[in-house]
N, C-alpha and C positions, 0 to 999 in steps of 0.2 A: 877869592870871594870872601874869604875870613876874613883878612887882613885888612878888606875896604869894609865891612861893616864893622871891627874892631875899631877904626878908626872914627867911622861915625859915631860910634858909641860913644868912645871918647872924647870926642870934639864934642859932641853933643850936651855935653854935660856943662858948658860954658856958657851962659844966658846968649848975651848976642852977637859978639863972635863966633861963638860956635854954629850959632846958625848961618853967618856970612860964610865962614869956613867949608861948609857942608853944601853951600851953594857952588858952591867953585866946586868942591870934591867930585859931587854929581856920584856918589858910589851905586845906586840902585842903577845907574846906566852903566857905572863900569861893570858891576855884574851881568847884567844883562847882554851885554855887546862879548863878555867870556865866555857864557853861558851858551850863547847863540854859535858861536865860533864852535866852541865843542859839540856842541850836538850837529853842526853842519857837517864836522870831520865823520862824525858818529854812523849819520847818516849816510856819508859818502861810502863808509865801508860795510855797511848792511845795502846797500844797492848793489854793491859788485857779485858776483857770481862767485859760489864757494868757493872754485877753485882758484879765483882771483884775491881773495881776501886772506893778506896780512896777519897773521892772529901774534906775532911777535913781541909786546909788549915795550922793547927796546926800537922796535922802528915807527909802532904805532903811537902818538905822547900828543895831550891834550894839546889845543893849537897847531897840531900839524898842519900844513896846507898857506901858513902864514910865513911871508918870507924873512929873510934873518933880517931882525932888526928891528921889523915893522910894529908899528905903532895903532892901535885898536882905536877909532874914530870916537870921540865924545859924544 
């Protein structure tokens, strides 16, 4: 989420380019569609029953539940 609003920043700062640039970028949706992904995982494991829930930090990792590779929808 840093990285795509760093970039807006920075692209922003370019009169009208930048703004053309920042329309394609779409970062407030790529935040949002990360954002929504993690608190979905989030949410998956405060549903389960204590004795079922993961607390491992090494198996639990932001994006879980997304398969390898996959690509977050614009």
């Amino acid at each position: 989420m840093l990285f795509n609003n760093a970039v807006s920043a920075a692209v922003g700062f370019v009169p009208v380019v930048g703004d053309l640039i920042l329309a394609i970028w779409k970062a407030n949706s790529r935040n949002a569609a990360l954002l929504e992904e993690f608190l979905r995982v989030r949410g998956e494991e405060a549903l389960k029953p204590p004795a079922a829930r993961v607390e491992d930090q090494a198996v639990v990792k932001p994006g879980a539940g997304s398969k390898q590779g996959e690509r977050l929808t614009r």
